[in-house]
C-alpha positions as CSV (number, residue, x, y, z in Angstrom):
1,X,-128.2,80.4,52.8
2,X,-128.6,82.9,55.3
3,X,-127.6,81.6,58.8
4,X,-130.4,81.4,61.7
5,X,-129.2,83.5,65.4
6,X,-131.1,80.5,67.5
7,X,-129.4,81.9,70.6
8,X,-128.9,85.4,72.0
9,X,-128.4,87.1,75.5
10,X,-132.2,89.0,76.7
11,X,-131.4,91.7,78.9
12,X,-134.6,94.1,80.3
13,X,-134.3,97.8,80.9
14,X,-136.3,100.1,82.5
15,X,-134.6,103.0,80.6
16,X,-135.5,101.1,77.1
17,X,-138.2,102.4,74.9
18,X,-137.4,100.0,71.9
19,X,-135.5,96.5,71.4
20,X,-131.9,97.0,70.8
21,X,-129.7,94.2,69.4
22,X,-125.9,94.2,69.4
23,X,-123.4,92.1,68.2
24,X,-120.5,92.4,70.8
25,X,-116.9,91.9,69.7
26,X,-116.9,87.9,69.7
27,X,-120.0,87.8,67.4
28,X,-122.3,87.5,70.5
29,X,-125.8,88.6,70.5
30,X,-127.4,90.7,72.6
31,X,-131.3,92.2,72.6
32,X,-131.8,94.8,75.2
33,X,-136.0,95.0,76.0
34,X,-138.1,97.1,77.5
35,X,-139.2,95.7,81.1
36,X,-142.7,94.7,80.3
37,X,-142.0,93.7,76.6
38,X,-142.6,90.2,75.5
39,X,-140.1,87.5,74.5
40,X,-141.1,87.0,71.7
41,X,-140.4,90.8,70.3
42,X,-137.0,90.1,70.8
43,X,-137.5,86.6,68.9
44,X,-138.7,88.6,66.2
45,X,-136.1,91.0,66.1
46,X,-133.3,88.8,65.7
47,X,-135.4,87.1,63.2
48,X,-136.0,90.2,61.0
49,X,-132.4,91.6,61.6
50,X,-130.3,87.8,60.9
51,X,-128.7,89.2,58.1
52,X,-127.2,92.1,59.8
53,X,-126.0,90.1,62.1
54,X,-124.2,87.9,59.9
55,X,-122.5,90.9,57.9
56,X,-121.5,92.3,61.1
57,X,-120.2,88.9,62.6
58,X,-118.0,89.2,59.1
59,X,-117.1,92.6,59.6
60,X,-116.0,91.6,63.5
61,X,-113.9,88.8,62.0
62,X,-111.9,90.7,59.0
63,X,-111.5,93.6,61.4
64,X,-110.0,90.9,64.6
65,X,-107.8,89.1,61.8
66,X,-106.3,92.7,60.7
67,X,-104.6,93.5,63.9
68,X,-104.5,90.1,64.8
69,X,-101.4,90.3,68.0
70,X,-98.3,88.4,68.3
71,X,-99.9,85.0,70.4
72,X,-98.9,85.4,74.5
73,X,-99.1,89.0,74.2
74,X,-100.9,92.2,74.9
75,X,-101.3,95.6,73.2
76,X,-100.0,98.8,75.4
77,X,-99.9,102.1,72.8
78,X,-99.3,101.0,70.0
79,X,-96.7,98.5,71.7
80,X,-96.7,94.3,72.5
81,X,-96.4,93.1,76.0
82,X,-95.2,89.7,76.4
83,X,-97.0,87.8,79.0
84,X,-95.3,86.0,81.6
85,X,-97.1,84.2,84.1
86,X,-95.9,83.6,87.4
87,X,-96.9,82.3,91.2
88,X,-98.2,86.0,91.6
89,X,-100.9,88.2,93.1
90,X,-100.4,91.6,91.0
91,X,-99.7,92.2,87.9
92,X,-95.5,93.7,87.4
93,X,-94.8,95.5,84.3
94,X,-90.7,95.1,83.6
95,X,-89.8,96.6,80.2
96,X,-91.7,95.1,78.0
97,X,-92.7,92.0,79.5
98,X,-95.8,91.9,81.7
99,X,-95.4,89.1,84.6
100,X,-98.8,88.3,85.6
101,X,-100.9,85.6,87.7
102,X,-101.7,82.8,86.4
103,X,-105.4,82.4,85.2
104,X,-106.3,86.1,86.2
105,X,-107.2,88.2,84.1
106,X,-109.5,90.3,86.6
107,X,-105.6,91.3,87.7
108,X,-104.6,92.2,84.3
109,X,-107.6,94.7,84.0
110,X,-107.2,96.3,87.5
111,X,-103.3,96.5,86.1
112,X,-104.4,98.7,83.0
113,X,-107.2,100.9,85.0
114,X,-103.7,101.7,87.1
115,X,-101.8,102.3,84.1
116,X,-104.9,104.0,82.1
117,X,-105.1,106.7,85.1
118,X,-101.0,107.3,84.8
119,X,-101.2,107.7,80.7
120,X,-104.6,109.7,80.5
121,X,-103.8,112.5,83.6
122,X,-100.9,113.4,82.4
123,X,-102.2,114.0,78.3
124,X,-105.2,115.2,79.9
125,X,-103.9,118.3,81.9
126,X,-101.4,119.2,79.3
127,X,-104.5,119.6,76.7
128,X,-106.8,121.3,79.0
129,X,-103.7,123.8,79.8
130,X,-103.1,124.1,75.7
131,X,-106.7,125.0,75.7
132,X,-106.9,127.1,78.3
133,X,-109.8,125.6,80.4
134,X,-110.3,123.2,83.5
135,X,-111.7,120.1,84.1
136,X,-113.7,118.7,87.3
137,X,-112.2,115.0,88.2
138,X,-111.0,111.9,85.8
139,X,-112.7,108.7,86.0
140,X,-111.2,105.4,84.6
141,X,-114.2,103.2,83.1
142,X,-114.8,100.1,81.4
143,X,-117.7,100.5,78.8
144,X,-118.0,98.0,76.3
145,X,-118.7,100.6,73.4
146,X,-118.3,104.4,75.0
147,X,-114.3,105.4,75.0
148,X,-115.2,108.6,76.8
149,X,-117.2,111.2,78.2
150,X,-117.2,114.8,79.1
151,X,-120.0,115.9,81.6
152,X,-121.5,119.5,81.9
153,X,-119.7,120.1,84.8
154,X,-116.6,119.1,83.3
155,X,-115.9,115.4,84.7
156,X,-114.2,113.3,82.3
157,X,-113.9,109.6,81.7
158,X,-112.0,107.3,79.6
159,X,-112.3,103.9,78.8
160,X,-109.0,101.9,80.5
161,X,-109.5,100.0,77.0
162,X,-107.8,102.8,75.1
163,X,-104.4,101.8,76.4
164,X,-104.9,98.7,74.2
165,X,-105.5,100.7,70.9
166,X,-102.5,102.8,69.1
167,X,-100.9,106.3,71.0
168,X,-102.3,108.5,68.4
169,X,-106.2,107.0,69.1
170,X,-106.0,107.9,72.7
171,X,-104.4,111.4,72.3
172,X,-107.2,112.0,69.9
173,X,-109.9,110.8,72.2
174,X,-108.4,113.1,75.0
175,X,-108.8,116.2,72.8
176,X,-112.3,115.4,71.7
177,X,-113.2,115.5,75.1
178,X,-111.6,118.4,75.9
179,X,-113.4,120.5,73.1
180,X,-116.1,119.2,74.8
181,X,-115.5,121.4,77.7
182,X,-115.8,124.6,74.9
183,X,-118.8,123.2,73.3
184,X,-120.5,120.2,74.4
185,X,-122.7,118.8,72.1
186,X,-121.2,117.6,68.5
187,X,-122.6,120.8,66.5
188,X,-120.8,121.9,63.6
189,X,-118.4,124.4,65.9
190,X,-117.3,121.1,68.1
191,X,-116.5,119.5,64.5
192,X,-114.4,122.8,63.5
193,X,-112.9,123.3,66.8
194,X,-111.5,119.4,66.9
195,X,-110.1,119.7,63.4
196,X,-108.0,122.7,64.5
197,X,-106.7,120.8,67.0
198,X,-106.3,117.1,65.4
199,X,-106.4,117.4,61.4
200,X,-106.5,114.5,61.1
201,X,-109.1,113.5,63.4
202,X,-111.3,111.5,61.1
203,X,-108.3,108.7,60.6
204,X,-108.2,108.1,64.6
205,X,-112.5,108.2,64.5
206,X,-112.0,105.5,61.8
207,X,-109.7,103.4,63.4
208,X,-112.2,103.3,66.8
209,X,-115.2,102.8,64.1
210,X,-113.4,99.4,62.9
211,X,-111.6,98.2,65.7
212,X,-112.7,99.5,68.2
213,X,-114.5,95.4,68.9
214,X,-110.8,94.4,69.3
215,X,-109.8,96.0,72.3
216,X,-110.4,93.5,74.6
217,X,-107.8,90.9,76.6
C-alpha cells in the first residue's frame, strides 16, 4: 500500500511560476508555491506525486546506506575525520582528527567554508592557467542542490559541501566550471570541451547524481 505524505514544508516564491516539490536528503518534503497560489495546490500535488516520493525516499536511503561513514566521524576528500569534542570555540584540524565544540555544528560548517576556500583556490587557478583564461572572484556557498556556478563575468562559486564528497568529484566540478568560462551554456561544444579535459567526466557527474543527498554533517 502506497504510503500518504500528510506533512510537508510550504514555502511561497515570488520567482515561482509552478509548484515544485522536493524531497531533501533526510526524506523531507518540500512544495515551493507561487505567492498567490492556494494551499490546497500544494495538497494536491503531494497527493498526485506520493509515489514519487516514496521511490525517491528509497532511493535517498540505499544511496545514505552505500557510503554510510565510520560513526563519530566526518568526510574531508575522500578521507575520515575523527571528531573530538572539546571545551572549545573553533574548530582545530590536527592530522586527521578534527577537535571541535561541543554541540556546534554551525562551527564545523564555518571550519569547512575555511577549508573549502584553501582546497578550491588553489585547483582553481592551476586550471584556469592550464586553460589559459581568467576568472573574476571565488565565492564559497552553501546550496542545498547547486555544487557550482560560473557567471558571465567569470565569478565562480562552489558549494563548501564538495569537501565532503571524494578528491576526484571536486577536481571535476572545478573544470566544469572553468569550461564554463570558454562556453557558458551546456551546448554540445561545452560537452566536447569537458571530455577533453576529464574523460571520464560522466563517472564524477554520476557520483553527484546519487550522492550528492549525502553530503551533509
Amino acid at each position: 500500500m502506497m504510503a500518504v505524505v500528510s506533512e510537508y514544508t510550504l514555502r511561497r516564491s515570488t520567482r515561482a511560476r509552478r509548484v515544485r516539490v522536493s524531497v531533501d536528503g533526510d526524506g523531507a518534503v518540500s512544495v515551493t508555491l507561487p505567492k498567490r497560489a492556494a494551499k490546497r495546490e500544494a495538497d494536491a500535488a503531494v497527493r498526485e506525486l506520493a509515489p514519487w516520493i516514496e521511490r525517491r525516499r528509497r532511493a535517498l536511503a540505499r544511496a545514505a546506506a552505500e557510503v554510510a561513514r565510520t560513526p563519530g566521524t566526518l568526510p574531508y576528500l575522500g578521507a575520515e575525520l575523527t571528531l573530538r569534542h572539546e571545551a572549545r570555540t573553533r574548530v582545530h584540524r590536527r592530522g586527521d582528527v578534527l577537535l571541535v565544540p561541543r554541540d556546534d555544528v554551525a562551527a564545523i560548517e564555518r571550519w569547512y567554508r575555511r577549508a573549502a576556500r584553501t582546497e578550491i583556490g588553489p585547483r582553481l587557478d592551476a586550471a584556469v592557467a592550464r586553460a589559459g583564461v581568467t576568472y573574476n572572484g571565488l565565492t564559497i556557498r552553501s546550496q542545498k542542490t547547486r555544487w557550482a556556478s560560473c557567471s558571465a563575468t567569470g565569478a565562480m562559486s562552489f558549494n563548501w559541501r564538495l569537501l565532503l564528497a571524494p578528491e576526484a568529484v571536486l577536481d571535476y566540478v572545478v573544470e566544469h566550471e572553468v569550461c564554463h568560462l570558454e562556453v557558458l551554456d551546456h551546448s554540445p561544444r561545452f560537452w566536447r570541451l569537458l571530455e577533453s579535459r576529464v574523460p571520464d567526466w560522466r563517472d564524477h557527474a554520476g557520483w553527484l547524481r546519487r550522492y550528492g543527498s549525502t553530503l551533509v554533517i
